[in-house]
C-alpha positions in Angstrom: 15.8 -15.4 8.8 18.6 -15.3 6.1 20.5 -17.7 4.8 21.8 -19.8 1.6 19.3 -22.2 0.6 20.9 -25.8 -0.4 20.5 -27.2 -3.5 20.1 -31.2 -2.7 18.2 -33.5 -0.5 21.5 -34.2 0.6 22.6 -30.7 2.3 18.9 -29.3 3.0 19.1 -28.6 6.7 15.7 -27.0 6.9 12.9 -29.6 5.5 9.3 -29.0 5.4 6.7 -32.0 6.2 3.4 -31.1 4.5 0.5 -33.6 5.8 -2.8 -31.6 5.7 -4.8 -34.7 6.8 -5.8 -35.1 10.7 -4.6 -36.9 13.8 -4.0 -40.4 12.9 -2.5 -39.7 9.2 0.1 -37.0 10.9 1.2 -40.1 13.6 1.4 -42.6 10.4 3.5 -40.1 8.4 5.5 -40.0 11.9 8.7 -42.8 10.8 8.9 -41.2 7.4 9.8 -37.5 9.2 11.9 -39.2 11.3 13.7 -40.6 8.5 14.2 -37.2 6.8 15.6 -35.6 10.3 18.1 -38.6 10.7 19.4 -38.5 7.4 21.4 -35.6 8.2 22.8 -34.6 11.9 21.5 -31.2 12.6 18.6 -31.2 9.8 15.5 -29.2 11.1 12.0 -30.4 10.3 8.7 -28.1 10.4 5.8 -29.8 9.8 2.7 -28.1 8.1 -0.7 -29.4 9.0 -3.9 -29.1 9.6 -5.6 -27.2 12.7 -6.5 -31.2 14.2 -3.4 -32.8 12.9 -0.9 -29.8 14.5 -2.2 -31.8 17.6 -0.3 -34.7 16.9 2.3 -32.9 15.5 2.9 -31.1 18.6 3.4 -35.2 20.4 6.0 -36.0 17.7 9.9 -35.6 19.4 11.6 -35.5 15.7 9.5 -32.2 14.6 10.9 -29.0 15.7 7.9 -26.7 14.6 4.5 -27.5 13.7 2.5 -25.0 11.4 -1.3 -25.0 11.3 -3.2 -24.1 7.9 -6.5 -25.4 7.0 -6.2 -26.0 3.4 -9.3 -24.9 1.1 -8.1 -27.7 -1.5 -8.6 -30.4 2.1 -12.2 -32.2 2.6 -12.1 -30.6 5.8 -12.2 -27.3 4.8 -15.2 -24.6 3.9 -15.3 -22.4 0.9 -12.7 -19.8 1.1 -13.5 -16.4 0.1 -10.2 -14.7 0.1 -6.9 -15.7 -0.8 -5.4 -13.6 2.7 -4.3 -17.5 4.6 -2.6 -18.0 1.5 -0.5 -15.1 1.7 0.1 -15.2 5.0 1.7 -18.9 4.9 3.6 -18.3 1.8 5.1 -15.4 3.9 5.4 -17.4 6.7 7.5 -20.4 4.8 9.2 -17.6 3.0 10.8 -16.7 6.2 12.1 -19.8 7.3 13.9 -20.0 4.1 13.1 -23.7 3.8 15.4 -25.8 1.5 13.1 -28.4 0.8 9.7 -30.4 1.1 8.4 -33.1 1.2 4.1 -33.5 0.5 2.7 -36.4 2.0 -0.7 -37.2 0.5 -2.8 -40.6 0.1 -3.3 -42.0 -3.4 -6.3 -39.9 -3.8 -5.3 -36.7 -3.0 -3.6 -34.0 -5.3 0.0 -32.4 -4.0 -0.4 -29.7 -6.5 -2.0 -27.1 -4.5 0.6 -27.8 -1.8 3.6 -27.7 -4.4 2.6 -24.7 -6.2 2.4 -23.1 -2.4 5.9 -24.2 -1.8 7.2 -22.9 -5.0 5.8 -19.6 -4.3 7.1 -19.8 -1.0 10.6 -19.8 -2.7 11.2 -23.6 -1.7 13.6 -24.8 -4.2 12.9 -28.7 -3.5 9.9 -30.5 -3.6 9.0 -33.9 -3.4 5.6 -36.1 -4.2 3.8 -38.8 -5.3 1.9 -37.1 -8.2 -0.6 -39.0 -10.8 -0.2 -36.5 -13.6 2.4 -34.9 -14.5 3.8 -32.1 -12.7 6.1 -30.3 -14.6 7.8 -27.4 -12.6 6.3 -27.8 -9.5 7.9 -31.1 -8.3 11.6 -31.2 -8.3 11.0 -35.1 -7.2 8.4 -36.6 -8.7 7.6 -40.0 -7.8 4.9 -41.2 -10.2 2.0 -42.7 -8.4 1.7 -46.4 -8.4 -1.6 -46.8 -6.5 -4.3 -48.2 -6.5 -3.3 -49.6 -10.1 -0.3 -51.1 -9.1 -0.3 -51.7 -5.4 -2.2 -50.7 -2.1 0.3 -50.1 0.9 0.0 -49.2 4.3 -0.3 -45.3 4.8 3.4 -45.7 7.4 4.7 -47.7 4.0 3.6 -45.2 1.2 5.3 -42.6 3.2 8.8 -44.3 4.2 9.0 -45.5 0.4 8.4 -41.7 -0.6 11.3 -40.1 1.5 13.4 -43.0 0.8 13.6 -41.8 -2.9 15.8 -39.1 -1.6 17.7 -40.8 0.5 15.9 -41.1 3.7 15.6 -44.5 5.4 15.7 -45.8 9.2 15.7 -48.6 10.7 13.1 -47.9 13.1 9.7 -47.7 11.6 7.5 -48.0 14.6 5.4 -44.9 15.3 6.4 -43.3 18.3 4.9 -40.0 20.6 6.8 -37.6 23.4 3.9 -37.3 25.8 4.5 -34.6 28.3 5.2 -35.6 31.8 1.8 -33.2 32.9 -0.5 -35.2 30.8 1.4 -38.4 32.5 0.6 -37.4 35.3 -3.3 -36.3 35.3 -3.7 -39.7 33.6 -2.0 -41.4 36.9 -4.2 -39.4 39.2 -7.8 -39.8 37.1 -6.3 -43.6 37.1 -5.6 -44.1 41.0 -9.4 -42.4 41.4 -10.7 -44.9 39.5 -9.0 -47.7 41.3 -7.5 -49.2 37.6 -3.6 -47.8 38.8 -1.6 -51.5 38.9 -4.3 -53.3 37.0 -3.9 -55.3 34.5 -7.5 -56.5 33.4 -9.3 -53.2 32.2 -9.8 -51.6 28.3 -10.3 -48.4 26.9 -13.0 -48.4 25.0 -13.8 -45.5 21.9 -16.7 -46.1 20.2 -16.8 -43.2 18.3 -15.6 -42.4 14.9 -16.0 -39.1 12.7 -16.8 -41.2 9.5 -20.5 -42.9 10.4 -19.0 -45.5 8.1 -16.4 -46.5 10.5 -18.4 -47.1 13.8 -19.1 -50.3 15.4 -23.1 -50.6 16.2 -23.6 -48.9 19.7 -25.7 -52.0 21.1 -23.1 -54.4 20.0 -20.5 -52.2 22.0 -22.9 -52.8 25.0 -22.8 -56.4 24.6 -19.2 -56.5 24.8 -18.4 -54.5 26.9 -21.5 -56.5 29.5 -19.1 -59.4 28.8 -16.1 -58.2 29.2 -16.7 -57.2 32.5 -19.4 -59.6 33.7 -17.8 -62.8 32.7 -14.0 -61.9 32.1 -13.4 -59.3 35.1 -12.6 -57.2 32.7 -12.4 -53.5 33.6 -14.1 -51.2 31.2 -13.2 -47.2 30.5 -14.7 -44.9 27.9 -13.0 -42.5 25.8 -13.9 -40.1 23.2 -13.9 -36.3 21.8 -16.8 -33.5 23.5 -18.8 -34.8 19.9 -19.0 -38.5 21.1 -20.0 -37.8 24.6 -23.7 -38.7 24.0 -22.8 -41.5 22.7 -20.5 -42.8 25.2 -23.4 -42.3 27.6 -25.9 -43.6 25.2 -24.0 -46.8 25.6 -23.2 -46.2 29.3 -26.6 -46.1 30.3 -27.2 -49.9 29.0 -24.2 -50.8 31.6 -24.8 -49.4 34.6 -24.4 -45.6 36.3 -20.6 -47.4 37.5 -19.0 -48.0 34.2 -17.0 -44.6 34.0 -15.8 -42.8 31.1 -13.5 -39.7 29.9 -15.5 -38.5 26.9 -15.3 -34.9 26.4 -12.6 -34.5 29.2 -9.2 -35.4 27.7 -6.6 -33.3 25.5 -5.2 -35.3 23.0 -1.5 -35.5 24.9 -4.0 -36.8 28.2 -5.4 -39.4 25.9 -2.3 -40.7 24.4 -1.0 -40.8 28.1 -3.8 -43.1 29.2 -3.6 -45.2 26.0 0.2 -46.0 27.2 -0.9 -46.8 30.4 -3.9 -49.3 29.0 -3.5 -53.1 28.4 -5.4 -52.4 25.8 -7.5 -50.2 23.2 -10.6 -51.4 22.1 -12.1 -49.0 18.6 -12.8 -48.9 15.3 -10.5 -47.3 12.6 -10.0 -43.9 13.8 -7.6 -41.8 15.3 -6.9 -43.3 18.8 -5.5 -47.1 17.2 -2.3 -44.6 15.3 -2.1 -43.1 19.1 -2.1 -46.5 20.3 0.4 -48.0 18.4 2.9 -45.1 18.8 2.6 -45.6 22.4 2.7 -49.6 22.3 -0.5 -50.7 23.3 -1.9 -53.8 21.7 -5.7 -53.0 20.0 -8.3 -54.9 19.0 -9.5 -53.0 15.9 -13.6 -53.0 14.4 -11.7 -52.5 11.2 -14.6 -51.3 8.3 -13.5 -51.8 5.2 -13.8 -48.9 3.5 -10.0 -48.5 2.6 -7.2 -51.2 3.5 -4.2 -49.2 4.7 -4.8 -47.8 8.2 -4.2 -51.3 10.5 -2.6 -50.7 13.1 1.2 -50.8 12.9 3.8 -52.4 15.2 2.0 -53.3 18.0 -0.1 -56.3 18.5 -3.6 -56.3 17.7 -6.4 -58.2 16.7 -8.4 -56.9 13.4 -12.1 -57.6 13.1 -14.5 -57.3 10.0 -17.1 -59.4 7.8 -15.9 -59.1 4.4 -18.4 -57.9 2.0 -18.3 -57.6 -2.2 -18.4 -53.6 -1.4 -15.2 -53.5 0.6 -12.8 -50.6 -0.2 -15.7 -48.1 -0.2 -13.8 -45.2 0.8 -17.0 -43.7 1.9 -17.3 -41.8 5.1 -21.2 -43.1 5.1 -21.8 -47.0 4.1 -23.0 -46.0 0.6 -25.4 -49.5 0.8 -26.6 -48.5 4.1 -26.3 -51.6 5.8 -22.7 -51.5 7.6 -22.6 -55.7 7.4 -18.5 -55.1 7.4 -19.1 -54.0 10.6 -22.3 -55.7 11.7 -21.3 -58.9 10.5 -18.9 -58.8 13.7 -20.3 -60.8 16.7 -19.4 -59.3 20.1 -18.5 -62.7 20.9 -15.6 -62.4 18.4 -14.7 -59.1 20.2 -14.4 -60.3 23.4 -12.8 -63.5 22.5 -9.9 -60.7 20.4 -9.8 -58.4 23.3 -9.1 -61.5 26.5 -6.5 -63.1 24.0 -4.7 -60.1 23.7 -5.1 -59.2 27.7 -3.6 -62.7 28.2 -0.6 -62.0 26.4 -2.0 -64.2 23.6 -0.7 -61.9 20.7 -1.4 -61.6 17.0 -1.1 -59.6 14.3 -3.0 -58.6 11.2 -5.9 -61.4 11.2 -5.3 -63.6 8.4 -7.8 -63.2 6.3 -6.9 -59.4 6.0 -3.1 -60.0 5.5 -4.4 -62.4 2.5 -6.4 -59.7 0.5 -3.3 -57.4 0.7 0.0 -57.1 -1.0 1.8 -55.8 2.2 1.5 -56.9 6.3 2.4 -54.6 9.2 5.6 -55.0 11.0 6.0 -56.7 14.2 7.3 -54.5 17.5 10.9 -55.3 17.7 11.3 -57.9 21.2 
């Protein structure tokens, strides 16, 4: 591709999105791209990510191309022994000739790598939160005000970044195009299980990548025993091929009826079925962000190990014991005793989950709101 490459925010028709992190972090960063298409009619946005995050990406209706890199400066990623994926996606951006982008990181992360791979990509605006400072490599530096300063939600951080250069909307719920085939599978796998129509049944994920994020197995027994035993409540598993054992782990406690999905939904399948729930009950992990983009209430097992991934816009019920520890950020309780989770009687989660069934809806619980500066918007009536 040729072309002239523009010299503001203001005329760059072709914007990069650069969110390296995974499923739920590429649906929060999702009103913050759409802000950057709609500032200008006819802007086109490519959004870089990671192998799981391009997943996501691929469900978002304001990205026009979706790029997959793993990134060997990313957790995620092994030791790289050559620099050849480098050189390959600075080629790649090269060709596009992208006018600007934007880095979307959280507080902890570094957008150097990714700048100084933009630059050499030719990419003559980029913007960032950065700690130090950058120099050359940002054209639009935002200096980085957290955690000294303030804690926001991740959907915030990223709205108040590309509104810096001019992008706002008035629209900030998170929203997904789910494709009419996953739509219908989930309909069919529904009507099998005789929950089409109904209006008293849950999705259930128990699992979680970070060990540090999942509700204790028996305690997902008990509720889910009285969910269904005393509330008529019906009950359906989800989860990736990696939580499958534990989905039946917990299935075997129930009862060979109880039926579950684990291991057999794509991620467009699972955000179809989410929109057709009453409701999600998990802990903090990627289904809640796929939830809430779809508009289904969730009762979230919320550990604390960082405060800014609550579910936004939808209406949901957030559980935890607060502990002196909170705000870990460990994917593995570093005091091995999970009591921000297992302080969290089933009874509370069944109580949360047949409040919200009943149309009885809340928001962020209150003590939660209290021990942060920001609250999550409410889904517009």
């Amino acid at each position: 591709m040729t072309g002239r490459r523009r010299s503001s925010w203001a005329e760059a028709r072709e914007v990069l999105c650069v969110r390296l992190d995974s499923v739920g972090d590429v649906v929060m960063t999702g009103p913050a791209m759409r802000a950057l298409r709609e500032a200008l009619p006819g802007r086109r946005i490519t959004l870089l990510t990671s192998p799981s995050g391009a997943r996501a990406g691929e469900l978002l209706p304001f990205v026009d191309e979706v790029l997959s890199y793993e990134a060997p400066w990313m957790k995620a990623a092994g030791a790289r022994s050559s620099p050849a994926p480098e050189e390959r996606l600075i080629a790649q951006l090269r060709e596009r000739w992208i006018d600007a982008a934007a880095i979307f990181t959280v507080y902890s992360q570094s957008p150097l790598p990714a700048a100084l791979t933009c630059h050499l990509a030719g990419i003559p605006l980029r913007l960032a939160h950065c700690r130090e400072n950058p120099y050359g490599l940002l054209t639009d530096w935002v200096a980085e005000p957290e955690p000294d300063e303030l804690v926001r939600h991740e959907v915030r951080r990223q709205l108040d970044l590309v509104a810096t250069v001019g992008a706002r909307v008035e629209d900030e719920r998170l929203s997904l195009a789910v494709p009419p085939a996953a739509h219908e599978r989930v309909a069919a796998i529904l009507a099998q299980l005789g929950l089409d129509g109904a209006r008293r049944w849950t999705v259930v994920h128990p699992g979680s990548t970070a060990s540090s994020r999942r509700y204790p197995p028996e305690s997902y027994v008990e509720v889910c025993a009285e969910l269904s035993e005393r509330h008529d409540v019906g009950i359906l598993f989800t989860g990736d091929e990696t939580e499958r054992e534990l989905v039946d782990s917990i299935r075997a406690q129930l009862g060979p009826d109880v039926p579950s999905l684990a291991g057999q939904l794509e991620l467009p399948e699972l955000a179809a079925l989410l929109s057709a729930a009453p409701l999600l009950v998990a802990g903090n992990t990627g289904p809640v962000h796929l939830a809430a983009a779809v508009g289904t209430p969730v009762v979230d097992l919320y550990a604390l190990t960082n405060p800014q991934h609550v579910p936004w816009g939808v209406p949901n019920r957030v559980l935890f014991k607060d502990v002196p520890c909170r705000w870990c950020y460990k994917s593995r309780c570093p005091e091995g005793h999970h009591r921000c989770l297992r302080g969290v009687m089933p009874a509370e989660v069944t109580s949360a989950a047949v409040e919200l069934l009943e149309g009885k809806h809340r928001f962020v619980q209150e003590a939660f709101r209290e021990a942060l500066p920001w609250q999550t918007p409410r889904p517009s009536e």
